[in-house]
C-alpha positions in Angstrom: 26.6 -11.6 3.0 23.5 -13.7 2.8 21.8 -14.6 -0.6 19.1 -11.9 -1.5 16.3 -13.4 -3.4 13.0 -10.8 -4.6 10.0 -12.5 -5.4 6.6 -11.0 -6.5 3.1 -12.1 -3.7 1.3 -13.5 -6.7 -0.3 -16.8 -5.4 -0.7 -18.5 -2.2 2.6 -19.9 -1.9 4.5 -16.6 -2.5 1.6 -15.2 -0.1 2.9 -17.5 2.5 6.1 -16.1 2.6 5.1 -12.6 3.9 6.7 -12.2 7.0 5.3 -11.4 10.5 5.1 -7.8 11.7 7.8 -6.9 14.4 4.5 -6.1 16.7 2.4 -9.4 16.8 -1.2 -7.5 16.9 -0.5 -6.6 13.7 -0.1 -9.0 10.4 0.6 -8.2 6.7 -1.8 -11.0 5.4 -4.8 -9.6 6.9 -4.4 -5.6 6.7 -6.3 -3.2 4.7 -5.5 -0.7 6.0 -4.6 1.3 3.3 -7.7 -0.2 0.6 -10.5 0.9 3.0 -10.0 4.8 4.1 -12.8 4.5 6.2 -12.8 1.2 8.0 -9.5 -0.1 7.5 -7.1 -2.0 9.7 -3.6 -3.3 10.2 -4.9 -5.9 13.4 -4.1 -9.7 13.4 -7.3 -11.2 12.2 -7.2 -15.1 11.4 -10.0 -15.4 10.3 -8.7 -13.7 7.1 -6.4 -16.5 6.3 -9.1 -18.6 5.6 -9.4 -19.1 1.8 -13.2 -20.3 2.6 -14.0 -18.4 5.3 -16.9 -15.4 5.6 -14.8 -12.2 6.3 -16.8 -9.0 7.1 -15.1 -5.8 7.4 -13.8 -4.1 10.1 -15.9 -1.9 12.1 -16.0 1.6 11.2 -13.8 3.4 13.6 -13.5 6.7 15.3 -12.0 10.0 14.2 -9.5 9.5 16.8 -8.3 6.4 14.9 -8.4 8.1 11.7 -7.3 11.5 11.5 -8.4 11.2 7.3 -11.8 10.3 7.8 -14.8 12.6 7.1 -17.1 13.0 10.2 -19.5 10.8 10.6 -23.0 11.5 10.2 -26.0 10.3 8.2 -25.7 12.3 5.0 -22.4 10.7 2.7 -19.6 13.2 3.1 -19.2 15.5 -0.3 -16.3 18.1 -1.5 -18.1 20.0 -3.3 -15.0 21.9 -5.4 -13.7 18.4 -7.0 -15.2 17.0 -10.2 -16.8 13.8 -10.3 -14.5 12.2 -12.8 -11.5 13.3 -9.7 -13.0 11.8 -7.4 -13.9 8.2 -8.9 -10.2 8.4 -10.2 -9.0 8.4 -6.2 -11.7 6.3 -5.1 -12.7 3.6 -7.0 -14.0 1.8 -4.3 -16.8 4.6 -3.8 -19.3 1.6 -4.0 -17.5 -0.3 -1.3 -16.1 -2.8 -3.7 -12.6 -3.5 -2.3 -11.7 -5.4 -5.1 -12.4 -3.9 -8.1 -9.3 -3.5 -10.4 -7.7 0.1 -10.3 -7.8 2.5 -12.3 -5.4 2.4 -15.2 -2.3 4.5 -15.4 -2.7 5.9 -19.4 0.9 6.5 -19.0 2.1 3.1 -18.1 2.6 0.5 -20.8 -0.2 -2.2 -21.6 0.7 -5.5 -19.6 -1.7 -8.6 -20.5 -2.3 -11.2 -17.3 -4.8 -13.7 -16.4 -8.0 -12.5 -14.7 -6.9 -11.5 -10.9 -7.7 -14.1 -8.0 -11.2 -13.2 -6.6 -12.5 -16.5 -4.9 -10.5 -19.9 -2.7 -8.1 -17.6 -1.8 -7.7 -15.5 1.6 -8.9 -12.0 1.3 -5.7 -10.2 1.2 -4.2 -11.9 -1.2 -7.4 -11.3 -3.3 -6.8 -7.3 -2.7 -2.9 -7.6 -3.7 -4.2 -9.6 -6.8 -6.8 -7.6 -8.1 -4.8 -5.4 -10.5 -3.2 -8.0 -12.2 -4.9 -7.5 -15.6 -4.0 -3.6 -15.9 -0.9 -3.4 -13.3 1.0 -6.6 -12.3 1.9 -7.5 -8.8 1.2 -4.7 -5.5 3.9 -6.8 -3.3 7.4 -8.6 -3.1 9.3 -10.4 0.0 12.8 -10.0 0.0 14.5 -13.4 1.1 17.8 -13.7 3.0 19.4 -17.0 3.0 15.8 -18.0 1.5 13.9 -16.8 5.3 11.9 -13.7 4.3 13.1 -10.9 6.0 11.4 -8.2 4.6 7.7 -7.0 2.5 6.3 -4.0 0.5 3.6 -3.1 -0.9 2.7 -0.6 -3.5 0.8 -0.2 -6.6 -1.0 2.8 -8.6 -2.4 5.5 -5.8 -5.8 4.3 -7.1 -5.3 1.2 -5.6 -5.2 3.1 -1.9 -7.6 5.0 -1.1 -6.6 6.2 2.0 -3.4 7.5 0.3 -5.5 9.5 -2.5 -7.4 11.2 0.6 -4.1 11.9 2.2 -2.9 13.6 -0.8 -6.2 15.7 -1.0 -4.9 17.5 2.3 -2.0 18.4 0.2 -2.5 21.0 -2.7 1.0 21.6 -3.7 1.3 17.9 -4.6 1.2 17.5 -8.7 -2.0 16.2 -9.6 -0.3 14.4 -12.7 1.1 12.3 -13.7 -0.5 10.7 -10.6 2.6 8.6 -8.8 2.8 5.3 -7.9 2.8 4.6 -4.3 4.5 2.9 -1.8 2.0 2.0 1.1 4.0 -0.7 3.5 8.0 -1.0 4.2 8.9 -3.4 6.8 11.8 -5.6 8.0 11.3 -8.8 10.7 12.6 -7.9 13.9 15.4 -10.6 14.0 16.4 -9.1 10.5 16.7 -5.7 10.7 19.8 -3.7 10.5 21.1 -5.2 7.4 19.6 -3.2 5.0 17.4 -5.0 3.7 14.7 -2.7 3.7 16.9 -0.1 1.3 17.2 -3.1 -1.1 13.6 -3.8 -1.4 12.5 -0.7 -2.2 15.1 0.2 -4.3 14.2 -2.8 -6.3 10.5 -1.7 -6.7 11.7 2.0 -7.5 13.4 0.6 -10.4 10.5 -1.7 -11.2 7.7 0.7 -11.1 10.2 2.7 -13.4 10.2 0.1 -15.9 6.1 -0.3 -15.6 5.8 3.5 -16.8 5.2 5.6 -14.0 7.0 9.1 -13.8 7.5 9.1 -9.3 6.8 7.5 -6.3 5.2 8.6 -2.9 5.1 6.8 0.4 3.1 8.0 3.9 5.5 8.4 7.1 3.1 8.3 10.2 5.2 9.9 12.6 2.0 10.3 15.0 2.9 5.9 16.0 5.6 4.4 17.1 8.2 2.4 14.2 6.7 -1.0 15.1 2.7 0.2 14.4 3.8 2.3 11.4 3.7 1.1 8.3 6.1 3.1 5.8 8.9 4.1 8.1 10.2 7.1 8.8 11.7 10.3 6.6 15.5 9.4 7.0 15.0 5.6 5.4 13.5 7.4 2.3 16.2 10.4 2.1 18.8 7.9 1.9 17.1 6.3 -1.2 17.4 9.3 -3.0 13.1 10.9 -2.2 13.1 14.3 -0.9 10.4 15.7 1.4 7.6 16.9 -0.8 5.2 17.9 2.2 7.3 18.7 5.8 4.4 17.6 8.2 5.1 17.0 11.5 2.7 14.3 11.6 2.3 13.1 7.9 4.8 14.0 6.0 5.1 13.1 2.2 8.2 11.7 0.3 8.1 12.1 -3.1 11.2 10.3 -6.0 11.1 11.1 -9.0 11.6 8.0 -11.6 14.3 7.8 -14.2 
């Protein structure tokens, strides 16, 4: 049985020890996929893992490559039946600030950190950092034999827009207490089958516990293949004790309540 070591991605060197994806176009240090609902990405892009480097977004894709975003046009999309106060709370990042800090969870207790990482440090790990202040850390590794074998990330729903709009499809999801999220779940190719995967996010189940919130939700895509997903598949998360709170062929929605 190797040695399993969990350590929080709070500065560059624990940033350095997120693994590779098991499909090389894609890369864990450079995605934001989940951050930016509308122009988001999981792609390879090395540029990004330049602490000094000018990164500018990723272009705005089609409605083929996301089935939550609004159609295009020239007038900003509206929903016209949500209050404003709603709809900052599940986008923050209306003003296309990635990195401003989250919204707060009134229901979590009061943690006090230094100011989040902002500047000399690739973008990414500027994204995972920017809660610091009002959440804590959005990632771990899990380290076998002290190689990293497997990441996750997760954090407040506010912190993902793309997950907020998913849940807007959904009106028999509870609308509060909002639940934390689980956005990413993955394993390196050479080390899966060892359950390392159920470990991990067992140990952030229990740690989001501990930071307040009442549940957690992750995303199955079941519309891509395992390697170009990014929060596996229905049967990992039944076996860690979430049930199926939307049965979607395509996105379905697992829901655990916390202890």
């Amino acid at each position: 049985m190797a040695e399993i070591t969990i350590v929080d991605v709070a500065d560059q060197g624990t940033f350095d020890l997120i693994p590779p994806c098991a499909d090389d176009r894609f890369d864990h240090r450079t995605c934001d996929y989940w951050e930016d609902a509308d122009r988001g990405s999981k792609v390879h892009r090395p540029a990004w893992l330049d602490a000094g480097g000018s990164v500018q977004p990723a272009p705005r894709p089609s409605a083929a490559d996301n089935p939550f975003a609004p159609p295009q046009t020239d007038e900003p999309a509206a929903n016209p039946f949500a209050p404003a106060a709603r709809q900052a709370a599940v986008d923050p990042f209306a003003a296309d600030d990635l990195f401003a800090p989250p919204v707060a969870n009134p229901f979590a207790p009061v943690q006090r950190r230094e100011r989040p990482m902002r500047t000399g440090v690739p973008r990414k790990l500027a994204l995972l950092d920017r809660g610091r202040g009002v959440f804590g850390s959005y990632a771990k590794v899990l380290l076998a034999d002290g190689e990293p074998a497997a990441y996750c990330q997760f954090g407040p729903l506010s912190a993902y827009p793309r997950a907020g709009r998913l849940r807007e499809l959904y009106a028999q999801l509870p609308e509060a207490p909002l639940p934390a999220v689980i956005t990413c779940i993955s394993t390196t190719a050479a080390a899966r089958r060892h359950g390392y995967a159920r470990l991990l996010i067992d140990h952030v189940c229990d740690d989001l516990a501990e930071r307040g919130f009442a549940a957690v939700e992750a995303y199955p895509d079941m519309t891509r293949s395992e390697d170009e997903t990014s929060a596996g598949r229905p049967g990992l998360w039944h076996e860690l004790g979430f049930a199926t709170a939307v049965d979607d062929e395509r996105f379905p929605v697992m829901r655990r309540e916390l202890a």
